[in-house]
PDB file with SEQRES, HELIX, SHEET and CRYST1 records, atoms N, CA, C and O in Angstrom:
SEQRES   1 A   60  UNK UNK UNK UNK UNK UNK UNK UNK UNK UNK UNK UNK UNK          
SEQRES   2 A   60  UNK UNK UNK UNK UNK UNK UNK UNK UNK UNK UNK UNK UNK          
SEQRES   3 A   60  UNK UNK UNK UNK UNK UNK UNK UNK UNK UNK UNK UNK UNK          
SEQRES   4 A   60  UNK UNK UNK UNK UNK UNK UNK UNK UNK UNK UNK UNK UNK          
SEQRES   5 A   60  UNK UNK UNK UNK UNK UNK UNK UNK                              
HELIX    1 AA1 UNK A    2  UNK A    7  1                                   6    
HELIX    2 AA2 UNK A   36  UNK A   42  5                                   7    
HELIX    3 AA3 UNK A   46  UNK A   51  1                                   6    
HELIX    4 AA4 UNK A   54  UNK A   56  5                                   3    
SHEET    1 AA1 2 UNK A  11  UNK A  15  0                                        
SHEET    2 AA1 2 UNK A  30  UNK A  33 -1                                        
SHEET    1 AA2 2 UNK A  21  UNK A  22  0                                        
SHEET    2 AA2 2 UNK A  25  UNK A  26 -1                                        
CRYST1    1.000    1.000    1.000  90.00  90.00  90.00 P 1           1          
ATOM      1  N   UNK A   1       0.794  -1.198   0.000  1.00  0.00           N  
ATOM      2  CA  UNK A   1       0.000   0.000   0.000  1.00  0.00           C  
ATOM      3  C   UNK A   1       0.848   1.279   0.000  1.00  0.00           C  
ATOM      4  O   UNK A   1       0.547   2.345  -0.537  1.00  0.00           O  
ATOM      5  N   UNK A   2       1.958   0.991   0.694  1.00  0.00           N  
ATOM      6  CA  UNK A   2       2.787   2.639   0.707  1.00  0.00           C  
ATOM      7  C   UNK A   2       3.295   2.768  -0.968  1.00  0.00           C  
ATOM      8  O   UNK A   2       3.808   3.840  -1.291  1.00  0.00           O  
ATOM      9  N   UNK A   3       3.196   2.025  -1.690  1.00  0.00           N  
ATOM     10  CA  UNK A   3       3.747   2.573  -2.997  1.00  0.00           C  
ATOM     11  C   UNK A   3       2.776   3.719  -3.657  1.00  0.00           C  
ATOM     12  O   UNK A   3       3.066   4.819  -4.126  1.00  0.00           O  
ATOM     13  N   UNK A   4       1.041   2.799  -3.467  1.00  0.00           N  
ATOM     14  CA  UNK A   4       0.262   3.052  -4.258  1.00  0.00           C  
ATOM     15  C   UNK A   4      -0.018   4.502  -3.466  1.00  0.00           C  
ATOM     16  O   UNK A   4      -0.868   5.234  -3.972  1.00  0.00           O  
ATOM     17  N   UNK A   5       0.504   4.847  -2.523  1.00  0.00           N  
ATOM     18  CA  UNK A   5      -0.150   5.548  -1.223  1.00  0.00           C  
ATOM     19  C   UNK A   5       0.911   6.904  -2.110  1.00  0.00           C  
ATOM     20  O   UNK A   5       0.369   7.630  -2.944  1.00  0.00           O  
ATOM     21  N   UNK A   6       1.727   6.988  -1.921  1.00  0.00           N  
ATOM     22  CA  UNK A   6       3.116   7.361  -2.425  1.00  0.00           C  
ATOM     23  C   UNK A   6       2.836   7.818  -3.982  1.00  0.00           C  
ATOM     24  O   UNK A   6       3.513   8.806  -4.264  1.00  0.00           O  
ATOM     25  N   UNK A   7       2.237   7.480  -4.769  1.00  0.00           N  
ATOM     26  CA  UNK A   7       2.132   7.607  -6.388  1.00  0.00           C  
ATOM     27  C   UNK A   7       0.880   8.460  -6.377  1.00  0.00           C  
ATOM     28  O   UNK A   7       0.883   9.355  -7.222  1.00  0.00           O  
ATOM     29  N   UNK A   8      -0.138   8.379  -5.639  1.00  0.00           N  
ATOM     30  CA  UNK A   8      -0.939   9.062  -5.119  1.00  0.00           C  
ATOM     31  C   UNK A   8      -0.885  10.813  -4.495  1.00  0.00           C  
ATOM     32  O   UNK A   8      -1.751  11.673  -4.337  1.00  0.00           O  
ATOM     33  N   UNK A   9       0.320  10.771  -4.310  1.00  0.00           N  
ATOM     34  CA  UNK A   9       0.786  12.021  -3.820  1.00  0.00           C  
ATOM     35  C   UNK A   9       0.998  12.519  -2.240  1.00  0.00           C  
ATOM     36  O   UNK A   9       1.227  13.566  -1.635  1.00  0.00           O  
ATOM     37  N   UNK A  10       0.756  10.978  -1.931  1.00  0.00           N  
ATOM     38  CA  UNK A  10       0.543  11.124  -0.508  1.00  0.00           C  
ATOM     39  C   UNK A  10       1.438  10.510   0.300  1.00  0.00           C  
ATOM     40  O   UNK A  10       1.919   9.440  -0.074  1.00  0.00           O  
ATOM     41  N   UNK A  11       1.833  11.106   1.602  1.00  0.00           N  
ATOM     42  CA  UNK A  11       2.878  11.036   2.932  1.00  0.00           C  
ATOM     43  C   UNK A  11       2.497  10.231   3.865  1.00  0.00           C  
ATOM     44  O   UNK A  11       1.372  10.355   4.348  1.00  0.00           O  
ATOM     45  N   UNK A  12       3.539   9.062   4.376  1.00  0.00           N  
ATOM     46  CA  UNK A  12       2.595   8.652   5.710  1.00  0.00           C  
ATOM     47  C   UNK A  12       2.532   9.866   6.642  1.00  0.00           C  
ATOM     48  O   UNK A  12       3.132  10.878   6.282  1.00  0.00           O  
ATOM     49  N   UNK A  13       1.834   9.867   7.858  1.00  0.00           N  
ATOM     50  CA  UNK A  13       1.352  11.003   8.677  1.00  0.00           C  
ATOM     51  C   UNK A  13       1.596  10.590   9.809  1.00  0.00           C  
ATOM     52  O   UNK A  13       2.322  11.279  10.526  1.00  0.00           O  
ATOM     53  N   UNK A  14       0.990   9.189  10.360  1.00  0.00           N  
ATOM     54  CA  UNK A  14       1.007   8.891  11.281  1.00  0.00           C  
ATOM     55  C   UNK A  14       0.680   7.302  11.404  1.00  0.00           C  
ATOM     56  O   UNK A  14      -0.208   6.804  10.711  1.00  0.00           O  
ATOM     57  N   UNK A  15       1.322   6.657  12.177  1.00  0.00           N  
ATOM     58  CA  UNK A  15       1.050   5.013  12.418  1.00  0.00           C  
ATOM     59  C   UNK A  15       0.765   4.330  13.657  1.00  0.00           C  
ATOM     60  O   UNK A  15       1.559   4.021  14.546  1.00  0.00           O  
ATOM     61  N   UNK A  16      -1.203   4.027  13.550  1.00  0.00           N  
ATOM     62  CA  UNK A  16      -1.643   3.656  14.953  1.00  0.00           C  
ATOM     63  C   UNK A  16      -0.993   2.300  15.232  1.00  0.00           C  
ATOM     64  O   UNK A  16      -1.151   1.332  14.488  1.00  0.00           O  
ATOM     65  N   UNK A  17      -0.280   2.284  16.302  1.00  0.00           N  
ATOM     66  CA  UNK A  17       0.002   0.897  16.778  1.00  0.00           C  
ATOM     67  C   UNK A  17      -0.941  -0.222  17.215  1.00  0.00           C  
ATOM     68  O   UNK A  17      -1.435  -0.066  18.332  1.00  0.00           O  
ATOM     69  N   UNK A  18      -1.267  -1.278  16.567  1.00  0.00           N  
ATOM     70  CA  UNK A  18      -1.809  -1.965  17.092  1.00  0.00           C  
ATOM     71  C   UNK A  18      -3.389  -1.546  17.373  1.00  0.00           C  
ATOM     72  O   UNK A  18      -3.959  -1.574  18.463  1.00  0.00           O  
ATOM     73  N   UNK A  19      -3.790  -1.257  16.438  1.00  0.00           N  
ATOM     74  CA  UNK A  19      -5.207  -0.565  16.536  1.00  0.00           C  
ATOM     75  C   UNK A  19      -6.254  -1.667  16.645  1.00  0.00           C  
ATOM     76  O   UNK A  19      -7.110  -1.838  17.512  1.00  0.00           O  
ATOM     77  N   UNK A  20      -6.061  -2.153  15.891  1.00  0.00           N  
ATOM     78  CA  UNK A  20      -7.157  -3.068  16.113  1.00  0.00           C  
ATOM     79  C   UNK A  20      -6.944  -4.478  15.830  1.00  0.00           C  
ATOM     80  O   UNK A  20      -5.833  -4.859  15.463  1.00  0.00           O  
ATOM     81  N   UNK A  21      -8.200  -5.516  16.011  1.00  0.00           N  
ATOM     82  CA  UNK A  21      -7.414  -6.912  16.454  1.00  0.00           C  
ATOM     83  C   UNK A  21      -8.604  -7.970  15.220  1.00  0.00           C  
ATOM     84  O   UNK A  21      -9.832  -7.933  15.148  1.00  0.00           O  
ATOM     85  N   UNK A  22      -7.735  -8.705  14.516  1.00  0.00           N  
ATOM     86  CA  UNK A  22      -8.733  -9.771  13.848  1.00  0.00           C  
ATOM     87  C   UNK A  22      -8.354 -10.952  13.705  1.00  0.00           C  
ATOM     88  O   UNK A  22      -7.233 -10.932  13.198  1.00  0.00           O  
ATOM     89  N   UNK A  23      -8.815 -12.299  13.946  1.00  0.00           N  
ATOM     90  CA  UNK A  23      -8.432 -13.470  13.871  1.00  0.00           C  
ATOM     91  C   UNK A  23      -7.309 -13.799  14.636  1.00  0.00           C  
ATOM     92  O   UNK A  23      -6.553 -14.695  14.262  1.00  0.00           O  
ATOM     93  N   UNK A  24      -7.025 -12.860  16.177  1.00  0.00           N  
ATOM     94  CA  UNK A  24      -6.265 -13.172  17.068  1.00  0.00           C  
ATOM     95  C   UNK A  24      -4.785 -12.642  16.794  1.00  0.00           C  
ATOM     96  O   UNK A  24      -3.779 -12.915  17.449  1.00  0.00           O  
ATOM     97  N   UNK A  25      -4.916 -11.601  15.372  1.00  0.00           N  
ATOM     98  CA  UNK A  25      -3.789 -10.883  15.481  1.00  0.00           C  
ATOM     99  C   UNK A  25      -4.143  -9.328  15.675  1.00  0.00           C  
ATOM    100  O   UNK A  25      -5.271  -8.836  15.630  1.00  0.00           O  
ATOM    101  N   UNK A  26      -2.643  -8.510  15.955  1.00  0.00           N  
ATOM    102  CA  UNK A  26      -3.141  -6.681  16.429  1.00  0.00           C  
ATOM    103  C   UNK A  26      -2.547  -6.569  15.246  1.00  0.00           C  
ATOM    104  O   UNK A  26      -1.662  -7.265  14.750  1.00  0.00           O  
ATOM    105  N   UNK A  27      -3.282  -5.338  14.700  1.00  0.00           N  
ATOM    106  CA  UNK A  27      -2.553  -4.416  13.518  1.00  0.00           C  
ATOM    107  C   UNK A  27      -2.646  -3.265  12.795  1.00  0.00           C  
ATOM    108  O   UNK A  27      -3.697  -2.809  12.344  1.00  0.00           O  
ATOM    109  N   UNK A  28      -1.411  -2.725  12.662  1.00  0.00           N  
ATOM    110  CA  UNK A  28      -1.345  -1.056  12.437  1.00  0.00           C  
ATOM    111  C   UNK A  28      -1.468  -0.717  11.654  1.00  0.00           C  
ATOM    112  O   UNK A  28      -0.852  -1.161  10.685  1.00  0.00           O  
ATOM    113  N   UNK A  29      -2.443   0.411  11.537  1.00  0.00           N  
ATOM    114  CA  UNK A  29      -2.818   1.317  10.807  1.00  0.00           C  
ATOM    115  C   UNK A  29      -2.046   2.724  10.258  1.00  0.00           C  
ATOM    116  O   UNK A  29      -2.065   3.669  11.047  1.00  0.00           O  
ATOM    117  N   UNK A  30      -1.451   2.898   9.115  1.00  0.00           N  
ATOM    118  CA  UNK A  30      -0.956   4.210   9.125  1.00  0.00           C  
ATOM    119  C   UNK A  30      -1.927   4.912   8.173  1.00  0.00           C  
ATOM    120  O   UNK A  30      -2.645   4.467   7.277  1.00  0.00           O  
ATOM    121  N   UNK A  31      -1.621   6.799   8.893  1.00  0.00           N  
ATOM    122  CA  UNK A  31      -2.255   7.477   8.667  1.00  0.00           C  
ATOM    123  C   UNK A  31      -1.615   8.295   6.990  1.00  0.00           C  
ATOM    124  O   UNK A  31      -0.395   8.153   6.904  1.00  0.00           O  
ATOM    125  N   UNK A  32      -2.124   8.923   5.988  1.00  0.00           N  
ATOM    126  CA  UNK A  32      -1.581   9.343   5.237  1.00  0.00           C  
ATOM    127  C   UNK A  32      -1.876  10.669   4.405  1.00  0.00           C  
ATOM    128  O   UNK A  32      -2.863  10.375   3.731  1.00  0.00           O  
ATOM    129  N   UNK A  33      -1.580  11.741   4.168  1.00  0.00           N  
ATOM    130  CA  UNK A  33      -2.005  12.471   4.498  1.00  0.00           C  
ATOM    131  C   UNK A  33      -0.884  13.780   2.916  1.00  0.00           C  
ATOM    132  O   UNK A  33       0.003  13.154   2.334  1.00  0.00           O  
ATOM    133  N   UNK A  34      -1.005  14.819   2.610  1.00  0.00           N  
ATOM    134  CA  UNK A  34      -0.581  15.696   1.782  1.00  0.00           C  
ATOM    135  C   UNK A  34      -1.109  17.241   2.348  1.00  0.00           C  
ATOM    136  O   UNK A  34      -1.957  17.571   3.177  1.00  0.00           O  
ATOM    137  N   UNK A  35      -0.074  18.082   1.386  1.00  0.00           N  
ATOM    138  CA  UNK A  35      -0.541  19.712   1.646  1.00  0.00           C  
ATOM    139  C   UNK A  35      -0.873  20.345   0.061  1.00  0.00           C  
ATOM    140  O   UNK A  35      -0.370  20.034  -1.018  1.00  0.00           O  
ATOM    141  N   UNK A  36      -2.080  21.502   0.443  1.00  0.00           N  
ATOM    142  CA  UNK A  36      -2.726  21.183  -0.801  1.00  0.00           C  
ATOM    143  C   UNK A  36      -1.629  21.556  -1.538  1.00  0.00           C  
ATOM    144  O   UNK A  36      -1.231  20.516  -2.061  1.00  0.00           O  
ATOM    145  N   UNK A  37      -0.847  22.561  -1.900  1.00  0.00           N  
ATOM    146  CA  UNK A  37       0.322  23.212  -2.959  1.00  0.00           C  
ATOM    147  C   UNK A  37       1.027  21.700  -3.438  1.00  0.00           C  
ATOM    148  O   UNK A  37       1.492  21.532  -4.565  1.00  0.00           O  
ATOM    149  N   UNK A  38       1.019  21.081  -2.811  1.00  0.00           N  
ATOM    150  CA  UNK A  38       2.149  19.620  -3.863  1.00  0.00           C  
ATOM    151  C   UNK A  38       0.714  18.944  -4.410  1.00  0.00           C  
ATOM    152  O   UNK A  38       0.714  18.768  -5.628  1.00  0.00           O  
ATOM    153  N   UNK A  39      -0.636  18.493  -3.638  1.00  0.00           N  
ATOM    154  CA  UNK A  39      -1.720  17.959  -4.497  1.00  0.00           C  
ATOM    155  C   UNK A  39      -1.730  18.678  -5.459  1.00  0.00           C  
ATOM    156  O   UNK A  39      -1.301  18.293  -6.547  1.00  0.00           O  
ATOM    157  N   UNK A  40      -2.260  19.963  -5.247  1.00  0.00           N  
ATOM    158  CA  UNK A  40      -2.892  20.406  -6.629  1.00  0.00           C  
ATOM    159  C   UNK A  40      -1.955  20.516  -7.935  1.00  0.00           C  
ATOM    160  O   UNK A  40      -2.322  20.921  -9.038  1.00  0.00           O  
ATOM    161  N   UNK A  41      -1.183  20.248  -7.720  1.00  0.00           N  
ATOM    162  CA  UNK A  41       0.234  19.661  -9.261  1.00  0.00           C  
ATOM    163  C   UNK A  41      -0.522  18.642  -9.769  1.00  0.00           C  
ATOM    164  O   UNK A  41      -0.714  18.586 -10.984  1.00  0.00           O  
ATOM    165  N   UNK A  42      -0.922  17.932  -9.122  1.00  0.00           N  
ATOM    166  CA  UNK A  42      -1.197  16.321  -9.827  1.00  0.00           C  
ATOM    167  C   UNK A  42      -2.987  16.494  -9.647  1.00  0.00           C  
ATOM    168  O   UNK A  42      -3.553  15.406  -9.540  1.00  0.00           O  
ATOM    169  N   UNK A  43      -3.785  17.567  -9.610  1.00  0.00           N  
ATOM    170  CA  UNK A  43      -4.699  17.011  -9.467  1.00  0.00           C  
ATOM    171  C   UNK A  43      -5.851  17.694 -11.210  1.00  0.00           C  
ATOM    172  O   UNK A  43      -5.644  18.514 -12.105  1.00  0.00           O  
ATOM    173  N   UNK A  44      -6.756  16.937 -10.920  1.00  0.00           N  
ATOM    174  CA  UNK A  44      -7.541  16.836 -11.642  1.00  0.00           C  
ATOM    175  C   UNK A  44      -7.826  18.052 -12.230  1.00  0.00           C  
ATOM    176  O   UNK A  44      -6.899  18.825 -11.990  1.00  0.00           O  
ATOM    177  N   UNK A  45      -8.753  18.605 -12.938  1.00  0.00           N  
ATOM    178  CA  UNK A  45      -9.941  19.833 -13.014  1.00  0.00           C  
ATOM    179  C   UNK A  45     -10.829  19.547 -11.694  1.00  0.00           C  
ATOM    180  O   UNK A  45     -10.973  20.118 -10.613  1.00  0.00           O  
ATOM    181  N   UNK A  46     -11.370  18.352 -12.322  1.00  0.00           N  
ATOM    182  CA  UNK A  46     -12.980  18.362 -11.045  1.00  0.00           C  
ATOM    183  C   UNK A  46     -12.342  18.129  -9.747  1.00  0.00           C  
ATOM    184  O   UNK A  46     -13.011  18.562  -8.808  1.00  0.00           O  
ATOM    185  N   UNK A  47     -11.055  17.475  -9.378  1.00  0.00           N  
ATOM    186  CA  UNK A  47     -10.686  17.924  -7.974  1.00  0.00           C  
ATOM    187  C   UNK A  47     -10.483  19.100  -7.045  1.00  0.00           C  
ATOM    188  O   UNK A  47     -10.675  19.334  -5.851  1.00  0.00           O  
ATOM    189  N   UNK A  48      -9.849  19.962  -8.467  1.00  0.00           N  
ATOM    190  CA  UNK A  48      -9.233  21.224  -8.439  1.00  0.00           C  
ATOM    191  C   UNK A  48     -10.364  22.136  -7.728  1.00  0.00           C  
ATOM    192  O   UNK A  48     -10.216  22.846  -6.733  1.00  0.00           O  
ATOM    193  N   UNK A  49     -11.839  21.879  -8.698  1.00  0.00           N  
ATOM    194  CA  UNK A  49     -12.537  22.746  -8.300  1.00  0.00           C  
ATOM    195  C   UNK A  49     -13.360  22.368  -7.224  1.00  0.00           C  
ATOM    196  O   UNK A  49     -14.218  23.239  -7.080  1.00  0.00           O  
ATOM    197  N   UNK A  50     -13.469  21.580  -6.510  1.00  0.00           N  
ATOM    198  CA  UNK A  50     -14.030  21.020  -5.216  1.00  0.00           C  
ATOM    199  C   UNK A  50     -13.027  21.724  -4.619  1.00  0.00           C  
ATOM    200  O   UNK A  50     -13.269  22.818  -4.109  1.00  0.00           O  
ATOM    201  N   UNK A  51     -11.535  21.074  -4.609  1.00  0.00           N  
ATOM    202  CA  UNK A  51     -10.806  21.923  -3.788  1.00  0.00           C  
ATOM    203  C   UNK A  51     -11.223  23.299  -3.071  1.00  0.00           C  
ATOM    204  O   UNK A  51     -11.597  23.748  -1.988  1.00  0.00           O  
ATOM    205  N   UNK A  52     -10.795  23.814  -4.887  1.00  0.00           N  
ATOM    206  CA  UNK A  52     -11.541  25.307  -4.984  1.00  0.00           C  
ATOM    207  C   UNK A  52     -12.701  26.037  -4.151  1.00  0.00           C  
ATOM    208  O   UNK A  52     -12.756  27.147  -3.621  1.00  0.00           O  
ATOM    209  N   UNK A  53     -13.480  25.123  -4.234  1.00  0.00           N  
ATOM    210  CA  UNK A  53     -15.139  25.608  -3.852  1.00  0.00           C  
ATOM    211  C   UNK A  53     -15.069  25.304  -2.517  1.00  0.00           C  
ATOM    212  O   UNK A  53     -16.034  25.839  -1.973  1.00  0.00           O  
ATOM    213  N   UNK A  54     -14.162  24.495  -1.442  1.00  0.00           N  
ATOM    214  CA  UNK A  54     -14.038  24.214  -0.058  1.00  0.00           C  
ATOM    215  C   UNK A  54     -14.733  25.824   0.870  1.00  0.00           C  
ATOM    216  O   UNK A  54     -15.599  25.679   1.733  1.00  0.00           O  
ATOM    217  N   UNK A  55     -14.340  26.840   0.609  1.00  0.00           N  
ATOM    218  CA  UNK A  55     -14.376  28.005   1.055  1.00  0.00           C  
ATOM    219  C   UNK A  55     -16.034  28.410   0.943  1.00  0.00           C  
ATOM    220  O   UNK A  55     -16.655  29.096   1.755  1.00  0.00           O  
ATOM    221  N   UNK A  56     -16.460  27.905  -0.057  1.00  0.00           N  
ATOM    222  CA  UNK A  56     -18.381  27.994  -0.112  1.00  0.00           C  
ATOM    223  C   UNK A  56     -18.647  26.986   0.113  1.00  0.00           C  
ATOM    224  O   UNK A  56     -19.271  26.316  -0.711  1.00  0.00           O  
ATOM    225  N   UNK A  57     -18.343  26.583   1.093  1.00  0.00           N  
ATOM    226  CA  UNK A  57     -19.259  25.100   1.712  1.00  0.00           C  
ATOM    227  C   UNK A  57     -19.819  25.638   2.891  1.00  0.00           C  
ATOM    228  O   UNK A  57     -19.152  26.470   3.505  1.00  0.00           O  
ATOM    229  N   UNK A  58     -21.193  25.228   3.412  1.00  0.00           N  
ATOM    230  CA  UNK A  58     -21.827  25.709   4.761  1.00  0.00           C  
ATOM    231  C   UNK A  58     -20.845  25.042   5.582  1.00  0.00           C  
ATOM    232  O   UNK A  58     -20.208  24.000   5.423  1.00  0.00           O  
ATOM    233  N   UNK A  59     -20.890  26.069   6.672  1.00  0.00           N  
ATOM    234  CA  UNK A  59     -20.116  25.410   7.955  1.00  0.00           C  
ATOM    235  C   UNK A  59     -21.522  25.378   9.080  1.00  0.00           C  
ATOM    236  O   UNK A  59     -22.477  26.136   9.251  1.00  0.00           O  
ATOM    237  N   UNK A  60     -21.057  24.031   9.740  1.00  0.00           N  
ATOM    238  CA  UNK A  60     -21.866  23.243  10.673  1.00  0.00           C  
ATOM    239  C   UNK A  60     -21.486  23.617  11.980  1.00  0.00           C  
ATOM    240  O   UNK A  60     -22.026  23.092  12.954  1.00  0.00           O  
TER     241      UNK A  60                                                      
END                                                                             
């Protein structure tokens, strides 16, 4: 996953230890994460403008 994570444009961030447990094993989760100025190089139009439009979104 860190390749595809990585080609993606994206940084690990952070790595939960041992987060959670299945079939009697624990296992970590990392967090992954970018800043918009290096995304928006690689990003879309229609990302761009969601991006964009973040600022006219209702706040809750």
């Amino acid at each position: 996953m860190p390749k595809v994570m990585h080609a993606a444009g994206l940084r690990p961030e952070a790595t939960l230890r041992q987060l959670f447990r299945t079939q009697g094993c624990r296992h970590d989760v990392t967090t992954y994460a970018t800043v918009a100025p290096e995304w928006k190089l690689q990003a879309t139009g229609n990302e761009l403008a969601i991006l964009d439009g973040a600022d006219r979104l209702d706040r809750v």
